[in-house]
KOLTI-288701 format. One line per field, with one value per residue (C-alpha): residue number from 1; residue in one letter; z, y negated, x. Coordinates in steps of 0.05 Angstrom, whole numbers, m for minus. Example, Ala and Ser with C-alpha at 12.3 -4.5 7.8 and 13.67 -1.06 7.14 Angstrom:
REM residues 2
i: 1, 2;
aa: A, S;
pz: 156, 143;
py: 90, 21;
px: 246, 273;
***
This chain:
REM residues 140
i: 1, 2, 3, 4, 5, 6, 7, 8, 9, 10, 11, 12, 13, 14, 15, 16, 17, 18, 19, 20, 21, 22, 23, 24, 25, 26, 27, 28, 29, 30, 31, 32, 33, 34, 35, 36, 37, 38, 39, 40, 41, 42, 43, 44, 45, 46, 47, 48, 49, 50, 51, 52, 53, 54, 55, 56, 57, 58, 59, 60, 61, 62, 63, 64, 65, 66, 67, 68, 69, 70, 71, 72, 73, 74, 75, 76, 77, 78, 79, 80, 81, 82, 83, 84, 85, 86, 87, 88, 89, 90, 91, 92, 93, 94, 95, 96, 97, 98, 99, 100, 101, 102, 103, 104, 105, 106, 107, 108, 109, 110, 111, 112, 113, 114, 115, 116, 117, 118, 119, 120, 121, 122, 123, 124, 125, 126, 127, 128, 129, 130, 131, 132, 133, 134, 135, 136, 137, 138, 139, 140;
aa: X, X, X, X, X, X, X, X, X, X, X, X, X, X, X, X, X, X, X, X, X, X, X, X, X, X, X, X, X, X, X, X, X, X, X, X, X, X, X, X, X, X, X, X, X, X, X, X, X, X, X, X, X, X, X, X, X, X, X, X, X, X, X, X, X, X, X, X, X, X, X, X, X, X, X, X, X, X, X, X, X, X, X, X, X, X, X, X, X, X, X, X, X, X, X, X, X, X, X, X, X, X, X, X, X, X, X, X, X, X, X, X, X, X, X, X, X, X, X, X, X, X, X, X, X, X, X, X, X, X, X, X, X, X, X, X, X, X, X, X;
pz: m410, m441, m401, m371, m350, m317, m290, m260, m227, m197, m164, m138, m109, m86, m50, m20, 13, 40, 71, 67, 92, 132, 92, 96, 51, m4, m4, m20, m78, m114, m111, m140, m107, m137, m116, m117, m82, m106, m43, 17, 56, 121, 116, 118, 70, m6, m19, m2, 68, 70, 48, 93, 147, 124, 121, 191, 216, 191, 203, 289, 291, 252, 257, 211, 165, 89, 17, m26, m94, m147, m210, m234, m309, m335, m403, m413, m352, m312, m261, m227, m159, m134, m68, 1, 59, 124, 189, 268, 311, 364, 368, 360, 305, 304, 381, 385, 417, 383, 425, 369, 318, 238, 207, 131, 79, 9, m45, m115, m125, m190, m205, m258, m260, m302, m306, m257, m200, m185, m195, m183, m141, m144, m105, m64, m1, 46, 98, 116, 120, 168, 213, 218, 243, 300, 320, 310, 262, 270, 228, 168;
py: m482, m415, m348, m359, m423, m398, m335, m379, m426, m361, m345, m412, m410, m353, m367, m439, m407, m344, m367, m443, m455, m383, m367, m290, m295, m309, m232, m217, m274, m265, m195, m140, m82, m38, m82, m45, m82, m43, m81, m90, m146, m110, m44, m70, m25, m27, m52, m118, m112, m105, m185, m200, m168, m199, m276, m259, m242, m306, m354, m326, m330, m408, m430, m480, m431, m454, m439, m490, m467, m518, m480, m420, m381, m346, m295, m264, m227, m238, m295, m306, m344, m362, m390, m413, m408, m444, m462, m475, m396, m418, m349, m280, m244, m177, m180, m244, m307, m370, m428, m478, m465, m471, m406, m399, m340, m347, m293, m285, m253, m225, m220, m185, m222, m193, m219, m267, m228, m208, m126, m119, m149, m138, m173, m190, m231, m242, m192, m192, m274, m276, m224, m266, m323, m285, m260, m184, m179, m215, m264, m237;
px: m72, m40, m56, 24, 9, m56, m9, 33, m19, m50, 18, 34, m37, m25, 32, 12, m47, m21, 34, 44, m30, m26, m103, m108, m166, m126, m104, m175, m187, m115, m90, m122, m154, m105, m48, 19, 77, 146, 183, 143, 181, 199, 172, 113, 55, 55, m14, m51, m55, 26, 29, m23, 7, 76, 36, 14, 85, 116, 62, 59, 128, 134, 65, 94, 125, 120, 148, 185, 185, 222, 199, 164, 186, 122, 128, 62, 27, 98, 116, 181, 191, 251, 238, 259, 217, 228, 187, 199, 217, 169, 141, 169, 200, 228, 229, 266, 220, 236, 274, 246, 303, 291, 289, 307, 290, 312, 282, 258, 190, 164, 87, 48, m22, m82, m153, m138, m110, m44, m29, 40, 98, 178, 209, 271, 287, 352, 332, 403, 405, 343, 369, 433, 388, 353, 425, 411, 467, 538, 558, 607;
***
């Protein structure tokens, strides 16, 4: 495999576990100590415990909550996910308790890997789409 191709396995890995397989650990074995994460999804914090807080959200709220990913593009140390991620509101969200309804997120994430870790993450998801779902925003 080329260092891309093994970029891009690290992010799907990455990805699978943390929040298709709700494994927090995976924080700890893929992203770097100094991980930097330019768009925390929901205000959550800019460094590793941010996406584990953000895998923690999601996966309470759709304990079934999972990522479909049809492709990944690597170019050297970068890897780009465009994504959809879907699960079951059986729990709450943003105040908002589930009646067993599918909720749907759509994003693109962009990961800089080095020595086998990600370092950085850009990234960005339909915030405005989700809050749609939960009815906290009326429909356009």
């Amino acid at each position: 495999m080329t260092t891309t191709e093994d970029n891009k396995s690290i992010a799907r890995e990455f990805i699978d576990a943390l929040f298709t397989k709700g494994d927090l650990g995976a924080v700890d074995r893929l992203l770097s100590t100094d991980f930097i994460n330019h768009d925390p999804p929901f205000g959550a914090p800019a460094g590793r415990e941010g996406m584990r807080a953000a895998a923690t959200i999601f996966r309470s709220a759709c304990p079934d909550w999972h990522t479909d990913c049809p492709f990944l593009v690597g170019e050297g140390d970068l890897v780009v996910e465009p994504f959809t991620a879907s699960g079951t509101h059986t729990g709450e969200l943003m105040g908002i308790v589930g009646q067993g309804q599918e909720l749907t997120l759509m994003g693109i994430n962009i990961f800089r890997v080095r020595n086998g870790q990600i370092v950085e993450r850009w990234g960005r998801l339909d915030e405005l789409g989700l809050l749609r779902q939960l009815g906290l925003v009326s429909p356009v």
